[in-house]
C-alpha positions in Angstrom: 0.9 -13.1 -18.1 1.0 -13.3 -14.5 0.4 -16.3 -12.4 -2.3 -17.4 -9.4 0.4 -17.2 -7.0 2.4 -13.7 -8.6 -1.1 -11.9 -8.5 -2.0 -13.3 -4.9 1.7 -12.6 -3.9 1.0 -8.8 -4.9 -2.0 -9.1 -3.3 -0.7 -9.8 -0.1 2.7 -7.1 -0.5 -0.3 -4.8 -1.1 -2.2 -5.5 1.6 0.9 -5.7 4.1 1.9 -2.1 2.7 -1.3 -0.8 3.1 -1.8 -1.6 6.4 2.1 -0.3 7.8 1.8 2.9 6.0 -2.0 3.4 7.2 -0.1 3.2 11.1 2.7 5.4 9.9 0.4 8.0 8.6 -1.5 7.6 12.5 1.4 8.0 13.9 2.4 11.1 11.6 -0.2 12.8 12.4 -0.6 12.1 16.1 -3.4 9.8 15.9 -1.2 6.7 17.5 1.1 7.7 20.7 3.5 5.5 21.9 6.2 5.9 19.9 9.0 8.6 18.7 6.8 8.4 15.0 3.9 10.7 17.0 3.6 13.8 15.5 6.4 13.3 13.1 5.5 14.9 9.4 8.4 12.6 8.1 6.3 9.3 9.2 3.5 11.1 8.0 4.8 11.5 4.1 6.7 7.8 4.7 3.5 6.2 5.4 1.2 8.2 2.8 3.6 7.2 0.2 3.9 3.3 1.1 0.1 3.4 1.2 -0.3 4.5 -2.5 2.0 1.9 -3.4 0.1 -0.7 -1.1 -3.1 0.4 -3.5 -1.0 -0.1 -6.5 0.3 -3.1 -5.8 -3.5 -4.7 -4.7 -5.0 -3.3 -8.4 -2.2 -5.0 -10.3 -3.0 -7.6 -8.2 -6.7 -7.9 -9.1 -6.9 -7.0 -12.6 -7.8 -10.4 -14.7 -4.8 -11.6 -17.4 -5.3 -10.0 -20.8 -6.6 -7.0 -19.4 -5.1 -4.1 -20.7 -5.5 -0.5 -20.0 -6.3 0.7 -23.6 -9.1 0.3 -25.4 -9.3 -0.8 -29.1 
């Protein structure tokens, strides 16, 4: 059972996350200059990574208390 602040909490890691590894994954693939990230697969897999867990983080966020993923 997860609280209104530990959901909104994951919410907001989620949201953080998503939005730092969506400009490391510009940057990795040259979409962003400016910075020694251009053009760097490294950033690229950094960022793609830290966006799935951004995405992760925001369902567990948003999934209502008591529900579960199997069915009965």
């Amino acid at each position: 059972m997860m609280s209104r602040i530990g959901r909104s909490t994951l919410i907001t890691v989620g949201v953080i996350a998503l939005i730092l590894g969506g400009t490391w994954v510009g940057q990795g693939l040259n979409l962003i200059p400016g910075s020694f990230m251009t053009g760097s697969q490294m950033w690229f897999s950094i960022g793609l990574i830290v966006v799935i867990i951004g995405v992760i983080l925001i369902v567990v966020g948003l999934r209502r208390p008591g529900e579960s993923s199997t069915s009965k």
